[in-house]
C-alpha positions as CSV (number, residue, x, y, z in Angstrom):
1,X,0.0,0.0,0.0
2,X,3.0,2.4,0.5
3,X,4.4,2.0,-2.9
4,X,0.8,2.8,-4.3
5,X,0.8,5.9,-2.2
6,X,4.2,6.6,-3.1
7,X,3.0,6.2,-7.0
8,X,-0.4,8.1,-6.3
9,X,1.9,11.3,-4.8
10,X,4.3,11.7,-6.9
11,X,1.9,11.2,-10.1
12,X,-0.1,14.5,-8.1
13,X,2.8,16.0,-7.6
14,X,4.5,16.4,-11.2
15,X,0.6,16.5,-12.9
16,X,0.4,20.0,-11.0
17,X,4.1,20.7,-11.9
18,X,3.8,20.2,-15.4
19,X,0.3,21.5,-16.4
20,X,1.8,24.7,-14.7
21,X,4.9,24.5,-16.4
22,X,4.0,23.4,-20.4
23,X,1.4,26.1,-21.0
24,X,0.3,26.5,-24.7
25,X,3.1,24.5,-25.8
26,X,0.8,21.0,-25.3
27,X,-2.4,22.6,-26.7
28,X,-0.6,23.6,-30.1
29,X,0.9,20.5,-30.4
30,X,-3.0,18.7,-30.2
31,X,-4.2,21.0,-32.3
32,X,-1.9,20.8,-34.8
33,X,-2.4,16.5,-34.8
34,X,-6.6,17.3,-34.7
35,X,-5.7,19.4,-38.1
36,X,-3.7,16.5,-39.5
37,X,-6.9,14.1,-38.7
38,X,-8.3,11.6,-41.9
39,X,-11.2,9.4,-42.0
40,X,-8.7,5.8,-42.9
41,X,-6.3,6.9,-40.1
42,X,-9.1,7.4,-37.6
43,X,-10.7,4.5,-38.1
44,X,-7.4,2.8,-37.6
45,X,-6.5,4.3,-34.3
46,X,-9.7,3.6,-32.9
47,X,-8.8,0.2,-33.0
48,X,-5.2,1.3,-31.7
49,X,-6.3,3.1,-28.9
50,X,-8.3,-0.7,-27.4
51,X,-4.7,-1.8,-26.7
52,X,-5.0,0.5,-23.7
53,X,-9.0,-0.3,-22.8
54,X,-9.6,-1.9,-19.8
55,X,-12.4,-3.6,-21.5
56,X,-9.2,-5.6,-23.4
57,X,-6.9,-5.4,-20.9
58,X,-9.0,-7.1,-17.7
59,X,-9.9,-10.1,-19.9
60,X,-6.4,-10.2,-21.0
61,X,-5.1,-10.1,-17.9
62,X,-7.1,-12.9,-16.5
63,X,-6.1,-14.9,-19.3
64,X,-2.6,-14.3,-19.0
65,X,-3.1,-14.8,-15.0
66,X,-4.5,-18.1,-15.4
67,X,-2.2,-19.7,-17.9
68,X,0.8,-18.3,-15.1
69,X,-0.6,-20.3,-12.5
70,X,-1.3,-23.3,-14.6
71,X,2.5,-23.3,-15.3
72,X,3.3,-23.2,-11.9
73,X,4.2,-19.6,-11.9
74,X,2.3,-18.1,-9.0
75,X,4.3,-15.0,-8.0
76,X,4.2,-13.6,-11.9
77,X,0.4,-14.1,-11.9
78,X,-0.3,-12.0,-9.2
79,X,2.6,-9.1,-10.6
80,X,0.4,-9.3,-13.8
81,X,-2.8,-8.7,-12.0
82,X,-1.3,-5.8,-9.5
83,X,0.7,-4.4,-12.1
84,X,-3.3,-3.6,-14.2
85,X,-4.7,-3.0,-11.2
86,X,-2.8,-0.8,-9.2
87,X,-1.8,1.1,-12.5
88,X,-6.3,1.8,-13.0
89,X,-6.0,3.1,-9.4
90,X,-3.6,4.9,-9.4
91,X,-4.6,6.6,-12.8
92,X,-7.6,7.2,-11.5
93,X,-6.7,8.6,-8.2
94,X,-4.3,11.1,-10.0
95,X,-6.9,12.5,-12.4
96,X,-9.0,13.3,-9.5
97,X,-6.1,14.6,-7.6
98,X,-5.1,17.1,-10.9
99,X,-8.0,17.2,-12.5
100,X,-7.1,18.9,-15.6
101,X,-9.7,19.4,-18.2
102,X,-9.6,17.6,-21.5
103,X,-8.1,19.5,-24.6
104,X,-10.5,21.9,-25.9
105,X,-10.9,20.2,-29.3
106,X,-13.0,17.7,-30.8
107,X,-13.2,14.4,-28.9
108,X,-13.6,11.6,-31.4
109,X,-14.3,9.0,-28.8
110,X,-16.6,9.5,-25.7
111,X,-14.5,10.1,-22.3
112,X,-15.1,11.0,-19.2
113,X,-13.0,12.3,-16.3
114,X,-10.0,14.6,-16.5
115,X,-6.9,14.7,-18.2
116,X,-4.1,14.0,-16.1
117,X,-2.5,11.2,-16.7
118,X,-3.8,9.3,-19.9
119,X,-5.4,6.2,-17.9
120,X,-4.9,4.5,-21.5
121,X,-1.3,4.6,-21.4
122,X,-1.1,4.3,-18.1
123,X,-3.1,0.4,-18.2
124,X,-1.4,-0.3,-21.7
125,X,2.2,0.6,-20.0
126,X,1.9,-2.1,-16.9
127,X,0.2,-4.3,-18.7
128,X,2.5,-4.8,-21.7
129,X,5.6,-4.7,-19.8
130,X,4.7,-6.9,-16.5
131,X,3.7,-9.3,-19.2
132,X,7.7,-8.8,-20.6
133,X,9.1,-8.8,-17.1
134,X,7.4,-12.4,-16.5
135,X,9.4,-13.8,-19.4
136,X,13.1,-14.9,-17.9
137,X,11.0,-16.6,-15.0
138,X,8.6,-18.5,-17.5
139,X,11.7,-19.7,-19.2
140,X,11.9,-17.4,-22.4
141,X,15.2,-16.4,-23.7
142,X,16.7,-13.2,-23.4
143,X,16.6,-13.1,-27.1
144,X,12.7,-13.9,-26.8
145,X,12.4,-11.1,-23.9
146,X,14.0,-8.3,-25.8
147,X,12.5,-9.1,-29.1
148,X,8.8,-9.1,-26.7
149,X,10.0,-5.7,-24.9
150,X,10.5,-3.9,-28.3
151,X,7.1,-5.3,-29.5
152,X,5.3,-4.0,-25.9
153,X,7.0,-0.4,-26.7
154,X,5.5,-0.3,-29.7
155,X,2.1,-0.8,-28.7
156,X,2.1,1.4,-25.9
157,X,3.5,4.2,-28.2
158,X,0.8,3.3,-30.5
159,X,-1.5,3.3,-27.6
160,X,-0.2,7.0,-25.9
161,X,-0.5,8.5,-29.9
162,X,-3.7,7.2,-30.8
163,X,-5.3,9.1,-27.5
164,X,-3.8,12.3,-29.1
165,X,-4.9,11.8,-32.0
166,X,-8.5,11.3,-31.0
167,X,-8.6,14.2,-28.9
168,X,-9.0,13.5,-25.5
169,X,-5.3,13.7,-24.4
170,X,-2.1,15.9,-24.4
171,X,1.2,15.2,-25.0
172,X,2.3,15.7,-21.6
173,X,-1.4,13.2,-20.0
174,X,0.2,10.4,-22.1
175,X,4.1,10.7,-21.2
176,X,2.8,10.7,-17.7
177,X,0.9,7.9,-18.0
178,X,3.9,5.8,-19.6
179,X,6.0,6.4,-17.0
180,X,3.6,6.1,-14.3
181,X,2.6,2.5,-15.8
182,X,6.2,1.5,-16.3
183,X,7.8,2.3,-13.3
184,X,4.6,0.5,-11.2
185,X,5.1,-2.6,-13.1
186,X,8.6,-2.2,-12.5
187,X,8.1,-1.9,-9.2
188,X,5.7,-4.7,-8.3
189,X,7.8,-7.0,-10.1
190,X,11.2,-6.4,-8.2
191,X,8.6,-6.4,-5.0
192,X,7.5,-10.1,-5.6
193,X,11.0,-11.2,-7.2
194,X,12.1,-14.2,-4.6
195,X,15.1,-13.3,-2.6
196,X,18.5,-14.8,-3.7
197,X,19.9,-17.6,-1.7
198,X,22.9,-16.8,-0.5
């Protein structure tokens, strides 16, 4: 519960930081992607942006949970299903904390909430990397985890660009939510690693 605290403060902290620090400098830049908008790649990221839904990412998770602990891999089962779940809560907490309004140009999905952080990107980041930091203990190569790491940054930066493009995020909601989801998935898995023998 500390670390989530830790996570929830700091997230409040640098929210009312930055929103006080970037000034028009985020607005341009989603105005100047909103201007850039066309039907083919809207479609298109609206089937991006799921990556980071929790309506994908819950099932997924339970999925991913339950074939863990089938293989015998109890400990990275449950830092999959904190890693999502402390990441929503924390998102969420922060964007009441901050509660910065959306960007003042056309939403093409329906959202709800404030800005700060990009609950999106937060979910996507924990999710896709706990899932990469599970690897070495299920056996995978270091080849295999790498090659898996590069493909997870991927779809988060798909997933933190598609919520710009649609609108409902600035630059600075989804960086946030990156690192916030990154560093907590980071976190619970070096909290549940076993301790080395000595």
């Amino acid at each position: 519960m500390l670390g989530l605290a830790v996570f929830v403060l700091l997230g409040w902290g640098v929210g009312e930081l930055w929103t006080s620090v970037v000034g028009s400098a985020d607005l341009n830049a989603v105005r100047e992607v909103a201007a850039q908008r066309t039907a083919a790649l809207t479609e298109v990221t609206k089937v991006v942006t799921w990556a980071g839904s929790a309506f994908l990412l819950v099932p997924l998770a339970l999925i991913a949970c339950l074939a863990l602990i089938r293989a015998g891999l109890r400990r990275e089962a449950l830092a999959v299903a904190l890693s999502l779940g402390g990441a929503m809560l924390i998102s969420d907490l922060v964007k009441q904390l901050v509660s910065r309004p959306r960007p003042p140009v056309e939403h093409l999905q329906a959202v709800a909430g404030s800005s700060f952080p990009s609950g999106h990107a937060t979910q996507a980041s924990a999710f896709w990397f706990s899932l990469v930091l599970v690897l070495p203990a299920a056996g995978r190569s270091p080849r295999t985890t790498r090659v898996a790491a590069g493909l997870a940054l991927l779809i988060v930066l798909a997933v933190a660009a598609s919520r710009i493009y649609l609108g409902v995020h600035y630059l600075s909601d989804v960086i946030a939510g990156m690192l916030l989801g990154t560093g907590w998935a980071a976190y619970v898995s070096r909290c549940l690693r076993e301790p080395k023998v000595q």
